[in-house]
C-alpha positions as CSV (number, residue, x, y, z in Angstrom):
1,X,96.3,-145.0,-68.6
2,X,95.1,-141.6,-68.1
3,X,96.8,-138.7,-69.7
4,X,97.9,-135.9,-67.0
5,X,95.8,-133.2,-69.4
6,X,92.9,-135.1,-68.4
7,X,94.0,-135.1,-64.4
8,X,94.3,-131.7,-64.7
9,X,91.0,-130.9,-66.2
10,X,88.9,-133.4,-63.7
11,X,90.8,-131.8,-60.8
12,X,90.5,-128.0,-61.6
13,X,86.5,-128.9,-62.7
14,X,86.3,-130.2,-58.7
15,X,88.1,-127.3,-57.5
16,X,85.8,-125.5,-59.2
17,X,82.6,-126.9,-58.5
18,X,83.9,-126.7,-54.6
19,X,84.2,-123.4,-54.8
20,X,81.0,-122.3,-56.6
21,X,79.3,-124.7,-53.8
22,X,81.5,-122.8,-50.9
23,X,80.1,-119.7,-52.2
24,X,76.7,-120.3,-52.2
25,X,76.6,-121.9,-48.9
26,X,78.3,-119.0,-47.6
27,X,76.6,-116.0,-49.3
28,X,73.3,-117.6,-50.4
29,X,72.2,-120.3,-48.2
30,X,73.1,-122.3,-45.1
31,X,71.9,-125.2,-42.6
32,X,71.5,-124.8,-39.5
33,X,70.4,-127.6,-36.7
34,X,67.9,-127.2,-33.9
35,X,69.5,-128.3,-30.7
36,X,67.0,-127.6,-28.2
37,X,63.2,-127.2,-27.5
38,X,63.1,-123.9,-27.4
39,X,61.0,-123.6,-30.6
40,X,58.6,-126.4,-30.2
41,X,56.0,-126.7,-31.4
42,X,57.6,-125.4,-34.6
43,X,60.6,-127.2,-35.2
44,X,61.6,-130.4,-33.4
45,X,65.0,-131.1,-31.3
46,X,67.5,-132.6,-34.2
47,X,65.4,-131.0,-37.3
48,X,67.5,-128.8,-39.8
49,X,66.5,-125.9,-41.3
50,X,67.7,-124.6,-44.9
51,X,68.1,-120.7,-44.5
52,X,68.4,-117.6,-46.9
53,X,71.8,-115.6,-46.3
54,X,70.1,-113.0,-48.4
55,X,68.0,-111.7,-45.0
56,X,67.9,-109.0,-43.5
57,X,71.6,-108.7,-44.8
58,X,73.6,-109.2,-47.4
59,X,77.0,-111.4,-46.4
60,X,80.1,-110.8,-48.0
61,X,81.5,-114.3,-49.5
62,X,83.7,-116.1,-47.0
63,X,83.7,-113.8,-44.6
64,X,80.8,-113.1,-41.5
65,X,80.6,-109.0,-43.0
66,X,76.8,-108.3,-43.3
67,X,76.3,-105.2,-45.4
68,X,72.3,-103.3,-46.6
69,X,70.4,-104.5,-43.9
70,X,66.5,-104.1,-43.7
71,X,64.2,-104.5,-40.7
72,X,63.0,-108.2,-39.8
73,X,60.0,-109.2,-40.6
74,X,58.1,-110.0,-37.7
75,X,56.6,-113.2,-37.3
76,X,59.2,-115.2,-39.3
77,X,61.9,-117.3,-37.8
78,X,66.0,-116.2,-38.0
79,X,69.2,-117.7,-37.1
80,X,71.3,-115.6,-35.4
81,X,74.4,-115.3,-33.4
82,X,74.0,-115.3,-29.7
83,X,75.1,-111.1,-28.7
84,X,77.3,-112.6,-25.4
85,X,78.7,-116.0,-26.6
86,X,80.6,-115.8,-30.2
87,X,80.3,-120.0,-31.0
88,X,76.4,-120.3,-30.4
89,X,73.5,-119.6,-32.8
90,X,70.0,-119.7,-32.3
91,X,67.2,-120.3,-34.1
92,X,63.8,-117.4,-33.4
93,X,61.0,-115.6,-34.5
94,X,61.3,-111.7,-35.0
95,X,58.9,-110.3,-32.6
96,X,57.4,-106.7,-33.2
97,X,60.6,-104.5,-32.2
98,X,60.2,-102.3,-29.1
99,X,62.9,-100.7,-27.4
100,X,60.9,-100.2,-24.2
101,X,60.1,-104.1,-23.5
102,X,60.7,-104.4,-19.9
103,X,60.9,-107.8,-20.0
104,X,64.2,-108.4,-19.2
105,X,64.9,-111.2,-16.3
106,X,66.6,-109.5,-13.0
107,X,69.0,-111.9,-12.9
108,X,70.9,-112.1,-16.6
109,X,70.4,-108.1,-16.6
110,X,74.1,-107.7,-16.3
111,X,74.7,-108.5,-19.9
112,X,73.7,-105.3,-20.7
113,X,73.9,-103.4,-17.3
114,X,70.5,-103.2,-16.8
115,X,70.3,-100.8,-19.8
116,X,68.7,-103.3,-23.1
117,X,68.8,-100.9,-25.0
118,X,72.5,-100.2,-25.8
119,X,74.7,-102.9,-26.9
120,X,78.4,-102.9,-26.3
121,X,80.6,-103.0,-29.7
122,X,83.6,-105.4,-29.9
123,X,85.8,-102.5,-29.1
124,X,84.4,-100.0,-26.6
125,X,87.6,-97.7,-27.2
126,X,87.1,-97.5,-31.1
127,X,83.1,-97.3,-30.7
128,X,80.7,-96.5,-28.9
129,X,77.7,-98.6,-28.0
130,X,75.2,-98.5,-30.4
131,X,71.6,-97.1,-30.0
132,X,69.3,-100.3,-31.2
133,X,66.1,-99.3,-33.2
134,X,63.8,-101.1,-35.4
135,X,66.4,-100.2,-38.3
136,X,69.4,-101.4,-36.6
137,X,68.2,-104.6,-33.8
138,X,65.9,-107.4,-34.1
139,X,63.9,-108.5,-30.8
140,X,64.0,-112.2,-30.7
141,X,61.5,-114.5,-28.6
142,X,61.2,-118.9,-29.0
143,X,58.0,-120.0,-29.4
144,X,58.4,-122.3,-26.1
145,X,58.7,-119.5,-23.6
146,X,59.6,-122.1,-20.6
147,X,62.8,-122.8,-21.8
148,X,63.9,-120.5,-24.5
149,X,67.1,-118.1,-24.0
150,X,66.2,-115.0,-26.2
151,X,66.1,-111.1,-26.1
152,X,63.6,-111.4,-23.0
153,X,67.2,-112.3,-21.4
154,X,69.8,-110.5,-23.7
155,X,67.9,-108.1,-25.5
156,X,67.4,-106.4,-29.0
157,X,70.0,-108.0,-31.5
158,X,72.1,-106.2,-34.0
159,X,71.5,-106.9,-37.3
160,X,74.8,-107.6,-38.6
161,X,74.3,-110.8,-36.1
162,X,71.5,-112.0,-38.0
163,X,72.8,-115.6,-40.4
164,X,69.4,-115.5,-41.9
165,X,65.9,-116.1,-42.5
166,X,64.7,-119.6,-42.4
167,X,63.2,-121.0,-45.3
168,X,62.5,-124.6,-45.1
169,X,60.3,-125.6,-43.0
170,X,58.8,-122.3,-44.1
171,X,57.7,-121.1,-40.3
172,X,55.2,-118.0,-39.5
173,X,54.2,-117.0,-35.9
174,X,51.0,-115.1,-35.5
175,X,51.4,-114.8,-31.8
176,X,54.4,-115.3,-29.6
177,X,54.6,-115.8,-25.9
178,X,56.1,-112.8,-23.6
179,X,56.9,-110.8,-27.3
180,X,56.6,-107.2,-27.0
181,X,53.2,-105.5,-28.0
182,X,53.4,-103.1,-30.5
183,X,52.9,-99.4,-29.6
């Protein structure tokens, strides 16, 4: 028969190694799931990706506050929180930022009022819309123009919406369709 000491210590070790895993999903890494074929052909419909919590912003453990952001690097692929729809994520390349792109579609331009380059904060009344820059937004594109949803539609994305930077497969774009030249 066991001894209840030895219940105790193989339960609290569990707990323990639960936790340390929680935390490091949630603060260091993550997996995310292609859905679509939006990135093709990069990642395939069904593929996971392992991704780095670390970039471009730190995440608070347990909780979705992103804190010391840097730019995105340009070229490499993201997941990222979709700005209008709170339960999707996507899966991108960071394009070279440009706050001029002119590329949105006429018809999903009410998202942003026809102006890309604000973006409405959770509470209008608190704050204001934010400017986005290069220091603040990333400008998302899929590699499969036809049938990607990205910030040709919605526009730069905040930072602070940014999961992270995919690792594995480790992914790097030289040339994306309908991205934004550089000035």
């Amino acid at each position: 028969m066991l001894s209840r000491r030895f219940v105790f210590v193989v339960c609290l070790s569990l707990l323990g190694a639960w936790l340390l895993a929680r935390t490091l999903k949630d603060s260091l890494f993550d997996l995310a799931r292609v859905t679509n074929e939006s990135m093709l052909p990069y990642l395939q419909p069904g593929q996971r990706v392992l991704l780095s919590r670390l970039a471009p912003c730190l995440h608070a453990p347990f909780t979705l506050t992103s804190f010391w952001c840097r730019p995105c690097e340009a070229g490499k692929a993201y997941v990222f929180r979709h700005p209008h729809k709170a339960n999707v994520r996507l899966i991108k390349f960071a394009a070279p930022f440009s706050p001029n792109t002119g590329t949105l579609r006429r018809d999903i331009m009410w998202f942003t009022d026809g102006n890309h380059t604000l973006v409405a904060t959770s509470d209008p009344a608190v704050t204001p819309d934010l400017k986005m820059t290069e220091q603040n937004a990333c400008f998302f594109v899929g590699s499969n123009a036809d049938v990607s949803v990205d910030s040709r539609q919605f526009g730069p994305v905040p930072l602070e919406l940014v999961y992270g930077k995919v690792l594995y497969p480790a992914l790097q774009a030289d040339r994306l369709p309908g991205a934004p030249q550089s000035p």
